[in-house]
Structure formats: structure tokens, C-alpha cells
C-alpha atoms as one frame of an Amber mdcrd trajectory, in Angstrom:
protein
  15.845 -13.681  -7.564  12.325 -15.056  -9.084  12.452 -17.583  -5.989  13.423
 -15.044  -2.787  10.136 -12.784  -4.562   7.645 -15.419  -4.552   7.496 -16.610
  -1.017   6.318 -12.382   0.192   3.491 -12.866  -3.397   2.601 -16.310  -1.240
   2.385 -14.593   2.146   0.181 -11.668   0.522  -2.212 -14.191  -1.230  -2.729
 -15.843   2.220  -3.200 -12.570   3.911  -5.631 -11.691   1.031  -7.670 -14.621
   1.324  -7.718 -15.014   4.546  -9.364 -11.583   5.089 -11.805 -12.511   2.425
 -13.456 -15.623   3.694 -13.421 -13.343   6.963 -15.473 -10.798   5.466 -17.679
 -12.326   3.419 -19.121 -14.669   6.822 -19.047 -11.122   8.658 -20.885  -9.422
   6.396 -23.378 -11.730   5.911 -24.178 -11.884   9.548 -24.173  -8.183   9.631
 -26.753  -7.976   7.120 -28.791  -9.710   9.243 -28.164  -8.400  12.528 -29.065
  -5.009  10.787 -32.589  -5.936   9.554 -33.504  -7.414  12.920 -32.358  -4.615
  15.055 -32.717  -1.657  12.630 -29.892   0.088  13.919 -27.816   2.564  11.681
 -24.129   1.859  13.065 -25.089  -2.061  12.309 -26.495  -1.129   8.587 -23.193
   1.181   8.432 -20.935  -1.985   9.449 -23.015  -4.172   6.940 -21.937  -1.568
   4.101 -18.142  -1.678   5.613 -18.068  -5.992   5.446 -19.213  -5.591   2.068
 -16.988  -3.181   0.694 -14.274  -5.108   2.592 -15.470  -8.304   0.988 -15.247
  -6.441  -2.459 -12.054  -5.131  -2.018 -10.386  -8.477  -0.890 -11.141  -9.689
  -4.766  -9.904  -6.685  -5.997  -6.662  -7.404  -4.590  -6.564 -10.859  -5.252
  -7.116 -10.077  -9.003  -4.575  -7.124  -8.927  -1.638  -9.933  -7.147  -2.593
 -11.998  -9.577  -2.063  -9.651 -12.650   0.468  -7.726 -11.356   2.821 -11.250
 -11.410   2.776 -11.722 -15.395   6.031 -12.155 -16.473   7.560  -8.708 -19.141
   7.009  -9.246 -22.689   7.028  -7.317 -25.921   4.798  -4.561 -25.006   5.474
  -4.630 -21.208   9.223  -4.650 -20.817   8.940  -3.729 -17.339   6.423  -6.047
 -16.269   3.323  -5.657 -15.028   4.089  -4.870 -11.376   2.382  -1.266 -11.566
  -1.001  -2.392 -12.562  -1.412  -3.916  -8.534  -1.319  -0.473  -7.467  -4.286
   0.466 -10.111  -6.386  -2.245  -8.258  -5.429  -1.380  -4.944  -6.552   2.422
  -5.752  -9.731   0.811  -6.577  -9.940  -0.358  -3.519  -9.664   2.725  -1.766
 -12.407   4.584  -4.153 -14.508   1.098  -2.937 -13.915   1.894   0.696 -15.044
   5.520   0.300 -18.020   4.977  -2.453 -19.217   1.923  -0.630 -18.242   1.898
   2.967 -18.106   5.458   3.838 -20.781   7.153   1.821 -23.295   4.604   2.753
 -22.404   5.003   6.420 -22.895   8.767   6.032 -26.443   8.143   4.955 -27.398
   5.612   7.244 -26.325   8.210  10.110 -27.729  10.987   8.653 -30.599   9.371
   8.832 -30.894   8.427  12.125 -29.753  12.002  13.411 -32.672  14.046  11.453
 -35.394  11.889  13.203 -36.027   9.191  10.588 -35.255   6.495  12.585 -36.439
   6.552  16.101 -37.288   4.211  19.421 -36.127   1.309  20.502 -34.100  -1.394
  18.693 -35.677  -4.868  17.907 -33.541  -7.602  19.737 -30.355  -5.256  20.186
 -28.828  -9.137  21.478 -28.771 -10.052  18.116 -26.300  -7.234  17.265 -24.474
  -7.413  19.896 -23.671 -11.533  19.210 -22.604 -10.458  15.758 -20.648  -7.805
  16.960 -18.721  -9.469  18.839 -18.678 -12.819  16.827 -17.274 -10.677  14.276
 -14.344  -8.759  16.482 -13.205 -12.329  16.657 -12.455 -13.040  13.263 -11.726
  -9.688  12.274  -8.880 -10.189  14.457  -7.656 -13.236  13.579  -7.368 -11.422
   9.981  -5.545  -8.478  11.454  -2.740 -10.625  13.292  -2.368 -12.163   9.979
  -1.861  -8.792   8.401  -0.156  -7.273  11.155   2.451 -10.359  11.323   3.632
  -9.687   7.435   3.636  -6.053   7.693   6.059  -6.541  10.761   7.904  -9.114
   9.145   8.655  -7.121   6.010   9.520  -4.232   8.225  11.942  -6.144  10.215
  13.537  -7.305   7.026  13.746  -4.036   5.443  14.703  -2.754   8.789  12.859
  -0.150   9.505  10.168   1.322  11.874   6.597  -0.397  11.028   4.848   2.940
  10.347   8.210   4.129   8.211   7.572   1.088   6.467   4.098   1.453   5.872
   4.934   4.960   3.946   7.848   4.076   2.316   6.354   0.228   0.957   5.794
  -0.609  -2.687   3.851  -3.796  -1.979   0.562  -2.318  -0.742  -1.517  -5.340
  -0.484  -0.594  -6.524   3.335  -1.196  -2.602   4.190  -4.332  -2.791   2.476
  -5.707  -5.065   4.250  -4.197  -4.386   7.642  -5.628  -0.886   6.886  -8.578
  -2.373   6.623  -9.274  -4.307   9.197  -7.890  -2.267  11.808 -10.387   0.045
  10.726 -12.950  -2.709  10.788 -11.994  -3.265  14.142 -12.306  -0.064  15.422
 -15.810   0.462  13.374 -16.711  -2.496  15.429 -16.232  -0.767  18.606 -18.355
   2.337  17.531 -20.971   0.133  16.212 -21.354  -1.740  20.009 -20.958   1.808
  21.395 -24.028   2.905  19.231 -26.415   0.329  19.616 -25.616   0.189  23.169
 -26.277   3.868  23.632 -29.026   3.931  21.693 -30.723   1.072  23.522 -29.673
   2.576  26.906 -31.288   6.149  26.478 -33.846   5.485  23.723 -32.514   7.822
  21.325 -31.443   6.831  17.507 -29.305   9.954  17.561 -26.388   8.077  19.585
 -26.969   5.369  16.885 -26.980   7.577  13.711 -23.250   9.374  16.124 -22.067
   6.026  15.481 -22.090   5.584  12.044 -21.334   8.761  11.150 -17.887   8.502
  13.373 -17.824   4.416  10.908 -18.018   7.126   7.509 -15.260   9.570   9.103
 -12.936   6.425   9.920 -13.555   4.728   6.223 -12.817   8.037   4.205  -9.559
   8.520   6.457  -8.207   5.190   5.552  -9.405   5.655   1.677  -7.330   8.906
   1.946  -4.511   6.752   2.993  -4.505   3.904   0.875  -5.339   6.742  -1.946
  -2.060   8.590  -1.261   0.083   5.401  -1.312  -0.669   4.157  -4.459  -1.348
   7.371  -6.296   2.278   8.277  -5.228   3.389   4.347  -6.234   1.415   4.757
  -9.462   3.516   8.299 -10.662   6.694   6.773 -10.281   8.409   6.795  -6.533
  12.195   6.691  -6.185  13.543   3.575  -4.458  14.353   3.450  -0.828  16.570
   6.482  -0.218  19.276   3.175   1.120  19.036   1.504  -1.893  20.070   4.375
  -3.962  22.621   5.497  -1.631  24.032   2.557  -1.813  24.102   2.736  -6.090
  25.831   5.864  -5.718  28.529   4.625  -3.264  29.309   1.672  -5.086  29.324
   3.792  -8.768  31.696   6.569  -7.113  34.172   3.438  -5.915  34.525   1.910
  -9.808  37.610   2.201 -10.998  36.556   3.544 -14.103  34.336   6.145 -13.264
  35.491   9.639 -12.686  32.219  11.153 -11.518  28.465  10.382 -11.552  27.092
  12.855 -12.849  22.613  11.589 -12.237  20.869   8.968 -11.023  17.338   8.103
 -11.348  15.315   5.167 -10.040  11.945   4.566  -9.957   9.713   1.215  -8.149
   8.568  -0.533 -11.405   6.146  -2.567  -8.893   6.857  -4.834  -5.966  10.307
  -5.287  -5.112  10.879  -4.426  -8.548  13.630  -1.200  -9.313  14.586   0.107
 -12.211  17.771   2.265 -12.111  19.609   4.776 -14.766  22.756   6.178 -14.513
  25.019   8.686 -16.382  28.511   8.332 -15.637  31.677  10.271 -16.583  33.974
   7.308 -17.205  37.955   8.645 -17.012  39.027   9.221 -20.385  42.039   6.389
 -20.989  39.177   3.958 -21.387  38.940   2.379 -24.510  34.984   1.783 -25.619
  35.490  -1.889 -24.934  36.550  -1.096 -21.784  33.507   1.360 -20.845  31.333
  -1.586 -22.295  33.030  -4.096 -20.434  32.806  -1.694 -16.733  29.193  -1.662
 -17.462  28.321  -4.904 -17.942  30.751  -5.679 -14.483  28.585  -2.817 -12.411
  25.218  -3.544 -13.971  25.807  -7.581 -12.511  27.246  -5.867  -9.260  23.855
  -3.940  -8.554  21.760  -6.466  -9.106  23.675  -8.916  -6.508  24.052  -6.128
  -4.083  19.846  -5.506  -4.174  17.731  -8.099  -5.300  15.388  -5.580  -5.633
  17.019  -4.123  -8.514  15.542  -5.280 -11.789  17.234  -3.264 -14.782  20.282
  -1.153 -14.743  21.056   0.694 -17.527  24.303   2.635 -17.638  25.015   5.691
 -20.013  28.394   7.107 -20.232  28.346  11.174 -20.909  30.567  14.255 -20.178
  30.673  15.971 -16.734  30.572  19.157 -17.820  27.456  18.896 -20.378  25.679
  22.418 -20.004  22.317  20.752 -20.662  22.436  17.874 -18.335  23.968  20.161
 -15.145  20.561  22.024 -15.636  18.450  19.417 -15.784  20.482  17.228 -13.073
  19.946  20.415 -10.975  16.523  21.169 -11.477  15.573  17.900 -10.174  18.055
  17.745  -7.328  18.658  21.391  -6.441  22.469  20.829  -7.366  25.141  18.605
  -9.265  25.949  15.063  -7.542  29.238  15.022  -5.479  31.003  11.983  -3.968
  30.074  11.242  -0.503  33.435  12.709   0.516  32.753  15.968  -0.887  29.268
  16.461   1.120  30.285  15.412   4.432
């Protein structure tokens, strides 16, 4: 199991770096380009390679973290804490990126910047210079995100919600965004060298700070929602139901819970109604047998733990139904 998890921690650290070394040449030439031609959407696209260029270390030092091994005072690992830096990254994207865009086109619209750009040519060589490898960082991106969608089989964008490894989305987030920044960037500084005016320039960046916040909002949402606790893929606990209900021993299942512990990383708890002929070494042996069953059904399945209670427990009906809306049934009894 260790093995089959470290080639997609491989493939992420590629993806990582690779975007990195991307973004730290493009921002470097944008920071140029933007003190020769003194155009806003340029200075905006600086800010964005930068806070890109940031963000790529913060996930690198979040894939690295997150892989420590559980010990004493981590028992489930430390696969959560890649979600903490990956919400960094979005506040990064908004506080640096997006914000700093705002200003820059702000600026530009009330009449503080104004005239004609110095050597537009300039920006429009790094502009497009930069597409380039912003793409070649995208396919990279794109390719894994696909790749882990087709193995999870499901639709790319129901993969992107339902994910728990949000380091490939980060960054195809990213520069997808980058490359569409790009594209308002040209569209500013060749407006504004067409007709004169900053204003098309200062339209430009502000449209860079609109894209930015929406894909800090997204990024945001994933990992908040990763960070409180999500249930597992709806399949994979389906599937721990199904295969509960069909034990011998069990009479009824009366909850489930699961929760993504970090990347491909599930824990899952389960109170059963075992049938009462069982001895107790015969309930201890069942779990043992089902716990091992789990985990070679979904290698994403880290800990099982198995509890054996009554059915008909007042105080676990209520609290089974106010987080499900009703008791757990076989599959036979809902269809």
C-alpha cells in the first residue's frame, strides 16, 4: 500500500516543481517587462508570477510534511497538514496576486497613469515567451489531474470537487488562471497602446484581480472543506456498507462514519449489531477478518475500527438519525 501511494506523491512533486522553475523565470521577466513599459496589466501579471512562485514552495513544503510517517502524538499521520499549506496558498493568491492587481488597475483607471507605453514590444515578447512555458506547466498539471480522474473514474471537474490530494489542482488552478491572465494582460497593453488610453490597461488588471480572487475562492473551499473532515468518496463507503451488510455475522449496521485523514488516506468507524449466537471470540475474530477485508478492497482505507453495539440503542438511533436523517437499512430495504 506504502508503494501504489508514492508513485501519485512523485507525480505531484514533479508537477510542483516543474511549475516552480516556470514561475520563478516568468516572473522575473515580468518584472522587467513592467518597469520598461509601465503598464498596469504587466505590473498586475508581475504580482501573479510572484505569488505563483511563492505558492509553488508552499506546496512543496506542505508534500513534503504532509508524508511523515504516524507516531505517538499523530496516530493518523500527518496527511491533513498539506491542506493547511495549500489554504495558504490560496490566502497568497488573493493577498498577493489579486489585491495587488486591484491597485495597480485602480490606478490606471482614476488617471494616475496615463499616455503611451515605453517599448510595449518588450511586453509583448514576455508575454508571449511566458504563455509558452506557462503551458508546458499546465499540460503537466492537466495530464495528472486527468490521469487521477481516469483512475478514480470519474468526470475531471467531478474529480476536481470530490479530490483529497489538492496539490495537482492547485497548480492546474493556477496556471490556467495564469494563462488566461496572460491573455488579458496582451489584451491591455495592446489596447492601451492602440487608443492611447491607460484606462483599457488599468480594465485589464482589474479583470487579472477578479480572475485571482475566483480561483482563491476555489482552492479556499476545497481545502477548508478537506481540513473539517470530508466523508470518503460516496463509492467507497457504499461499498463498506455492502460488504458489512453481506458478513455472516452481522445482523444490521447500525452507523458508519468516514472521514479523508489526508491523501488517499481513510479512516472508517463502524457500529455493528453482530447476531447474538456469537461468542466474544467470535465477534473479535469477524472483526479482525472484515477490518483486513476493507483494507484489500480500498487501498485507500487506512484504519478500520469496528464496534459491536445493540440495534435498538435509543441514544445511538438519535444520533445516527440526526446526522443521516434516518436509521441505516440494507441496500435491499431502500431500493
Amino acid at each position: 500500500m506504502g508503494g501504489q501511494r508514492e508513485e501519485p506523491e512523485n507525480e505531484s512533486g514533479l508537477t510542483v516543481l516543474l511549475a516552480l522553475l516556470a514561475n520563478l523565470g516568468i516572473a522575473v521577466a515580468k518584472i522587467v517587462a513592467a518597469l520598461i513599459t509601465g503598464s498596469a496589466s504587466m505590473a498586475a501579471e508581475a504580482a501573479h508570477s510572484v505569488a505563483d512562485t511563492f505558492n509553488e514552495i508552499l506546496l512543496m513544503v506542505g508534500l513534503r510534511r504532509s508524508g511523515r510517517p504516524a507516531d505517538r502524538r499523530h496516530p493518523f499521520g500527518y496527511g491533513k497538514e498539506r491542506y493547511i499549506w495549500t489554504l495558504l496558498v490560496a490566502v497568497a493568491i488573493f493577498g498577493m496576486g489579486a489585491l495587488f492587481s486591484y491597485y495597480q488597475g485602480f490606478e490606471a483607471l482614476i488617471g494616475a497613469r496615463s499616455g503611451a507605453e515605453a517599448d510595449p514590444l518588450v511586453g509583448y515578447v514576455v508575454l508571449a515567451v511566458a504563455f509558452v512555458l506557462e503551458g508546458i506547466s499546465w499540460q503537466q498539471a492537466l495530464r495528472q489531474t486527468r490521469a487521477a480522474a481516469r483512475e478514480e473514474s470519474l468526470p475531471l471537474f467531478a474529480y476536481i470537487r470530490r479530490t483529497d490530494e489538492p496539490t495537482a489542482i492547485s497548480v492546474l488552478l493556477e496556471d490556467s488562471a495564469s494563462l488566461v491572465g496572460l491573455l488579458l494582460a496582451f489584451g491591455g497593453l495592446g489596447l492601451h497602446q492602440a487608443t492611447g488610453s491607460a484606462v483599457w490597461d488599468g480594465i485589464g488588471s482589474v479583470l487579472i484581480g477578479v480572475l485571482l480572487t475566483a480561483v482563491a475562492l476555489v482552492l479556499g473551499r476545497i481545502n477548508l472543506n478537506l481540513l473539517i473532515g470530508n466523508q470518503a468518496d460516496p463509492r467507497i463507503v457504499d461499498d463498506v456498507r455492502a460488504r458489512l451488510h453481506a458478513a455472516p455475522e452481522v445482523e444490521w449496521v447500525v452507523d458508519i462514519i468516514t472521514m479523508t485523514v489526508g491523501a488517499d488516506r481513510v479512516l472508517v468507524c463502524a457500529r455493528l449489531d453482530f447476531r447474538d449466537a456469537l461468542t466474544a471470540g467470535d465477534v473479535e475474530r469477524a472483526c479482525v477478518r472484515m477490518a483486513r477485508e476493507l483494507r484489500e478492497a480500498h487501498e485507500e482505507i487506512d484504519e478500520v475500527f469496528l464496534e459491536p453495539v445493540p440495534r435498538d440503542d435509543p441514544e445511538l438511533r438519535e444520533r445516527v438519525i440526526a446526522r443521516y436523517g434516518r436509521t441505516l437499512r440494507p441496500k435491499s430495504s431502500e431500493a
